[in-house]
C-alpha positions as semicolon CSV with decimal commas, in nm:
position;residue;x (nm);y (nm);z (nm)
1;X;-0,895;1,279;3,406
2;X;-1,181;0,991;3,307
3;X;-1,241;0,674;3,534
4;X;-1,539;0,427;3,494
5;X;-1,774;0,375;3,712
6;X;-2,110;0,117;3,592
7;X;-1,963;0,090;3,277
8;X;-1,989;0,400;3,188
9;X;-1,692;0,747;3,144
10;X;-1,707;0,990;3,373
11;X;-1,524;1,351;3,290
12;X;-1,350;1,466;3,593
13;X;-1,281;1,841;3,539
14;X;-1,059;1,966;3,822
15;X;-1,080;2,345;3,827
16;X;-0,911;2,580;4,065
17;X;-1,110;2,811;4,247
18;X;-1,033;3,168;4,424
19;X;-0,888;3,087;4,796
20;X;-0,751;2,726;4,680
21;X;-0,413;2,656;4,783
22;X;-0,153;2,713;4,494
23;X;0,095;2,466;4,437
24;X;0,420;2,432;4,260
25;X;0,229;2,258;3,967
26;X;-0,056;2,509;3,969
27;X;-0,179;2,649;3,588
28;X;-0,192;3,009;3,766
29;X;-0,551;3,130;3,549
30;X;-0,531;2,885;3,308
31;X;-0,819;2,555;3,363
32;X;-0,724;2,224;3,182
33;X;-0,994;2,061;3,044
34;X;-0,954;1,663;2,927
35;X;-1,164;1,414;2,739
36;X;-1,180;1,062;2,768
37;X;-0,901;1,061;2,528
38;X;-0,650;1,209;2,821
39;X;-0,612;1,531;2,533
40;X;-0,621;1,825;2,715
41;X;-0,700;2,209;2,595
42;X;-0,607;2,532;2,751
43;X;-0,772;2,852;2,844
44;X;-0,695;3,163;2,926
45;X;-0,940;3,349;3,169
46;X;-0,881;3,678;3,072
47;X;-0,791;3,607;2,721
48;X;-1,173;3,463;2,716
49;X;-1,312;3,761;2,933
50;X;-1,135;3,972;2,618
51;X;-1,320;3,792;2,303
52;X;-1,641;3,845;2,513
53;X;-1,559;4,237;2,571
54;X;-1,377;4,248;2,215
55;X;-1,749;4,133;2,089
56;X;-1,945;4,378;2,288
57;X;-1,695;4,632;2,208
58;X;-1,762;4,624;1,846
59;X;-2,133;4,552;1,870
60;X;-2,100;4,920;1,998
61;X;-1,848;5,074;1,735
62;X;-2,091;4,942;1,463
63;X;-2,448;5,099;1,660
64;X;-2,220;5,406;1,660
65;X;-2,136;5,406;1,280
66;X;-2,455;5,344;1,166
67;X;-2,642;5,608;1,351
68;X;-2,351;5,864;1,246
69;X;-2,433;5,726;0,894
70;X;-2,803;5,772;0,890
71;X;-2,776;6,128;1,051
72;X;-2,524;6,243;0,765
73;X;-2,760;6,121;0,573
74;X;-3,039;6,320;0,694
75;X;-2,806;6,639;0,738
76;X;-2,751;6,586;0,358
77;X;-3,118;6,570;0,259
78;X;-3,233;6,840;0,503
79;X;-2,949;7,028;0,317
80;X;-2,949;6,961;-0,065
81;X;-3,212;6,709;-0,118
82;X;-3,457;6,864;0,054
83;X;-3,480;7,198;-0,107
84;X;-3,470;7,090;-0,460
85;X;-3,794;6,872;-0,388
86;X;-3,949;7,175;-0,254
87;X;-3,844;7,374;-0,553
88;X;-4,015;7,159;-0,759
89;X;-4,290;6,987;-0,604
90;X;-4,386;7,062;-0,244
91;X;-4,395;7,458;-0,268
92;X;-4,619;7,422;-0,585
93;X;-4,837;7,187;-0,385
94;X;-4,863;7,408;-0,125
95;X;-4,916;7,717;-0,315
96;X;-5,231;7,551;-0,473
97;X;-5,401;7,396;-0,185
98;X;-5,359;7,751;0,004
99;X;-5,510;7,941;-0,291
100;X;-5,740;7,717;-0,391
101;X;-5,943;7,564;-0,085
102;X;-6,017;7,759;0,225
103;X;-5,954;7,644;0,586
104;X;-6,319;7,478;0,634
105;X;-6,289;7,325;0,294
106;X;-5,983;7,200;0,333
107;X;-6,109;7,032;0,642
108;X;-6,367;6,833;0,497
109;X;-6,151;6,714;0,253
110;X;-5,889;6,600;0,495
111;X;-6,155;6,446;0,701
112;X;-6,337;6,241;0,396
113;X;-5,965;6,150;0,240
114;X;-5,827;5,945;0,581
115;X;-6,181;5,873;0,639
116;X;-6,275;5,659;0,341
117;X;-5,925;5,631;0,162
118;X;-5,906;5,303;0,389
119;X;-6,204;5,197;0,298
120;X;-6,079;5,226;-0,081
121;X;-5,758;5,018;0,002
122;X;-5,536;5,370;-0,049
123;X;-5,269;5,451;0,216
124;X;-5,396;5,823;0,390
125;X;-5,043;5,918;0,554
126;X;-5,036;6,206;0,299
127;X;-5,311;6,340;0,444
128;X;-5,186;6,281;0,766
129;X;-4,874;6,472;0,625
130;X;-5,118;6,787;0,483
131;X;-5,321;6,815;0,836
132;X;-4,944;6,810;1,039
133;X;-4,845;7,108;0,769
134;X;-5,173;7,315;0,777
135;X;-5,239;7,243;1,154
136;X;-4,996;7,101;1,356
137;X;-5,037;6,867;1,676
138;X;-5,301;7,007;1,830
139;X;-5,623;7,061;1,571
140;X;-5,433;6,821;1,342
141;X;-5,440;6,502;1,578
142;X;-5,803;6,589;1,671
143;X;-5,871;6,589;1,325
144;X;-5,728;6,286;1,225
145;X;-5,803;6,076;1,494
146;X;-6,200;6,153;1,441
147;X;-6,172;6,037;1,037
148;X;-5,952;5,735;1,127
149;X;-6,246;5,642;1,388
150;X;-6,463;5,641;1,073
151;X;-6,192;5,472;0,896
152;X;-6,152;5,178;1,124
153;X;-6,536;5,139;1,150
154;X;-6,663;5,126;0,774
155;X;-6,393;4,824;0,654
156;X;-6,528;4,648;0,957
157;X;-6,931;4,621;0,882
158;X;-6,845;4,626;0,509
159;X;-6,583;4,358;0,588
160;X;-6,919;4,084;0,742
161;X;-7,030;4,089;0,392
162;X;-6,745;3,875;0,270
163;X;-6,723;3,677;0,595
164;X;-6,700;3,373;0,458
165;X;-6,457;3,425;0,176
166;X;-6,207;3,579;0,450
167;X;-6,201;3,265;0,654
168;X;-6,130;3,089;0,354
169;X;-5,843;3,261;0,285
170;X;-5,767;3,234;0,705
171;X;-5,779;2,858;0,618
172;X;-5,561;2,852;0,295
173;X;-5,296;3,087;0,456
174;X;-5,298;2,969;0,839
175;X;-4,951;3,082;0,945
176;X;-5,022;3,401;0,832
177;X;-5,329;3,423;1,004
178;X;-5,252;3,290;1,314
179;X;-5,165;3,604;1,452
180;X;-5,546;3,758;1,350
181;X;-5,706;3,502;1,506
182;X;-5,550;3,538;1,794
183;X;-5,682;3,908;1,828
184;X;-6,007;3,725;1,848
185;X;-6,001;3,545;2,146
186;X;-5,993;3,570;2,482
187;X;-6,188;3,826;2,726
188;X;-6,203;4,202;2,630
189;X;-5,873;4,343;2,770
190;X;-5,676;4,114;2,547
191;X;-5,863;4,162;2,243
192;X;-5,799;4,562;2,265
193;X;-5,462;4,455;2,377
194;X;-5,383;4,258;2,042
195;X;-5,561;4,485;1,769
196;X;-5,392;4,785;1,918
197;X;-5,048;4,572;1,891
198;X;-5,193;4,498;1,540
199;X;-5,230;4,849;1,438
200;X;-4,856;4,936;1,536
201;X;-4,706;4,607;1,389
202;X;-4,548;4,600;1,068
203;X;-4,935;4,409;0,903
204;X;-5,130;4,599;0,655
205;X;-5,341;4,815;0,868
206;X;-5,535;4,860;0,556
207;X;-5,584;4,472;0,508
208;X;-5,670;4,415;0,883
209;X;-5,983;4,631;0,852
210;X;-6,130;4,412;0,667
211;X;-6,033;4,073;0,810
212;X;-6,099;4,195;1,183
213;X;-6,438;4,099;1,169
214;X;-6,377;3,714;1,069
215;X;-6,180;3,716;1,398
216;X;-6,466;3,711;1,599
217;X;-6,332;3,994;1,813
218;X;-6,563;4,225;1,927
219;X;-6,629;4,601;1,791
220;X;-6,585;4,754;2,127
221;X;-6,215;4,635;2,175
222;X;-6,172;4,659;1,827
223;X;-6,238;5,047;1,773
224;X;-6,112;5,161;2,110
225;X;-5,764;4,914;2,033
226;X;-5,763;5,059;1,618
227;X;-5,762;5,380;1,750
228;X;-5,527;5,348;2,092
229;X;-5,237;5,170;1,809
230;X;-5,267;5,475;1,530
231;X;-5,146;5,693;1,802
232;X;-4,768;5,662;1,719
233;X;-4,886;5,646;1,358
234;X;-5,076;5,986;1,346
235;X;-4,799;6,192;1,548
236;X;-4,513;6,030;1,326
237;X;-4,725;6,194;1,026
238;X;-4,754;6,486;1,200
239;X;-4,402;6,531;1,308
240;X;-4,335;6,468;0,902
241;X;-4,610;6,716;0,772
242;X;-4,424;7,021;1,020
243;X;-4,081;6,908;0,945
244;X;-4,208;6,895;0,528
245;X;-4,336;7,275;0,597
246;X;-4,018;7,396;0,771
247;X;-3,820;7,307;0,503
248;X;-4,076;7,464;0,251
249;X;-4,089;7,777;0,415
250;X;-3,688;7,809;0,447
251;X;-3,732;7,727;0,090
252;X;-3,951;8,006;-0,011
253;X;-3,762;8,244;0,157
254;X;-3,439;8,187;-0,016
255;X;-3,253;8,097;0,320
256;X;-3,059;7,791;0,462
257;X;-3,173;7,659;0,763
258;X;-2,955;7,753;1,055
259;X;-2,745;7,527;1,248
260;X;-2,980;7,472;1,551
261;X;-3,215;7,390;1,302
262;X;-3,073;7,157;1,081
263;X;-2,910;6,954;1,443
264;X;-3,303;7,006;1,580
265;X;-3,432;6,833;1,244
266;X;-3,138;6,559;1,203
267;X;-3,221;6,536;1,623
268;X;-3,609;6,459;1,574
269;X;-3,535;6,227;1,258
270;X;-3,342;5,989;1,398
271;X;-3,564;5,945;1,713
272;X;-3,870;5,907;1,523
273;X;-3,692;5,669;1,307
274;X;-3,524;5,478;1,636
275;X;-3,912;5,525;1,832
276;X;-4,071;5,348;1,568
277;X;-3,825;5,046;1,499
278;X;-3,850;5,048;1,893
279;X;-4,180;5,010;1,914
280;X;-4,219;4,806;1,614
281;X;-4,023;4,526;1,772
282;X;-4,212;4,542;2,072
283;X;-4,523;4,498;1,920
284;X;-4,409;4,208;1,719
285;X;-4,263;4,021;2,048
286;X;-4,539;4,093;2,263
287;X;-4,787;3,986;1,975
288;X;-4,590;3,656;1,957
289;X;-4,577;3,598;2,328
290;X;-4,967;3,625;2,327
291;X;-4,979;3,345;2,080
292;X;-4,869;3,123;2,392
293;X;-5,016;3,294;2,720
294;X;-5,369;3,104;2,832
295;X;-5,657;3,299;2,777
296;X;-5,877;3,418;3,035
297;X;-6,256;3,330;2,967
């Protein structure tokens, strides 16, 4: 009901609540709601509780479908996909890098290729692939991690050179680098905390190199944050390089995989996969709530 009270409508909205008394004229678990029209609509408690479980319900039947999707998917490249390509272009690959280049040359050339391809503007995840393949986690990581320390460092000094002409293009595009210049304030611990957020964000690493240093932020948080954020980066390329050489060796040999190993594959796929949208996300949210938290001097 609606009465008026200093000129002005007031909604009354009468509901019932657990432990009232029930009367002849009660609406049982229904709640009448009225404007100041008198027009009154009805609700259903648990027809509303329903919609809301119907929704979540659903939300669930669809996160269901699409992982099932994605892991046929992966079961069908891991099955027929994945041996023609080795066939015809990972085995020969192979077979000429092992024949042609021994293990300390090899190194070097892994080393120099992720350690100035991003210097060169060239992505160096196939070389992350090729160290995973030749030496798994262990020598392969240590490997890796050294060149990208030289990777991260070069861009950066060479970077000063064109200091001027990369704030200009900070002050044409300012949305876009709002985020950067963000990395560049504040004391120490959030500076590392934003490049390494940076690094695992969907932005161009290879871009960033270059622009850290019109930033302002400092080299210290800078390497020890580049290097912290590749992390994910280098074991995902890992975990690809062995899971590239499985396959090529099942390949060679003329023999499927075997079940275990095609659910162990499909397993590791679709975790990497759900770790890095995962993590992704979280870097993009917590990059954005930095925008807005005070800085400490």
């Amino acid at each position: 009901m609606t009465y008026y009270e200093d000129d002005s409508v007031v909604l009354d909205v009468r509901i019932r609540m657990e432990g009232d008394k029930i009367d002849d004229n009660s609406k049982g678990d229904y709640v009448n709601l009225r404007d100041e029209n008198g027009a009154g609509e009805r609700c259903n408690h648990f027809g509303c509780c329903w919609g809301l479980g119907g929704s979540v319900f659903w939300y669930w039947v669809k996160l269901v479908v699409t992982f099932a999707f994605f892991g046929l998917l992966a079961a069908a490249c891991v099955e027929w996909v994945g041996p023609f390509l080795m066939d015809k272009e990972i085995i020969p690959i192979i077979n000429w890098e092992t024949t042609t280049f021994s293990t300390p040359v090899l190194v070097v050339l892994l080393f120099a290729s992720v350690a100035l391809f991003p210097t060169l503007l060239l992505p160096s995840s196939p070389s992350m692939w090729v160290a995973g393949m030749t030496f798994g986690y262990g020598f392969g990581f240590l490997l890796i991690i050294t060149a990208a320390a030289v990777g991260v460092s070069l861009p950066y000094f060479i970077g000063s050179l064109f200091l001027h002409k990369i704030r200009r293009w900070f002050d044409k595009y300012p949305k876009r680098a709002a985020i950067l210049r963000a990395a560049g304030e504040g004391n120490w611990f959030h500076q590392f905390r934003a490049v390494a957020l940076i690094r695992i964000s969907p932005f161009p690493y290879i871009l960033y190199n270059y622009c850290a240093v019109a930033t302002n932020v400092k080299y210290g948080p800078y390497f020890l944050g580049s290097l912290a954020g590749m992390v994910p980066e280098i074991f995902v390329a890992i975990y690809t390089g062995i899971v590239i050489r499985t396959l090529a060796d099942a390949s060679n040999d003329r023999h499927a995989l075997s079940a275990p190993q095609i659910v162990f594959t499909v397993f590791g796929f679709c975790a990497t996969v759900v770790a890095t949208i995962i993590i992704t996300v979280y870097a993009k949210r917590q990059l954005k709530v930095m925008q807005d938290e005070p800085l400490l001097a």
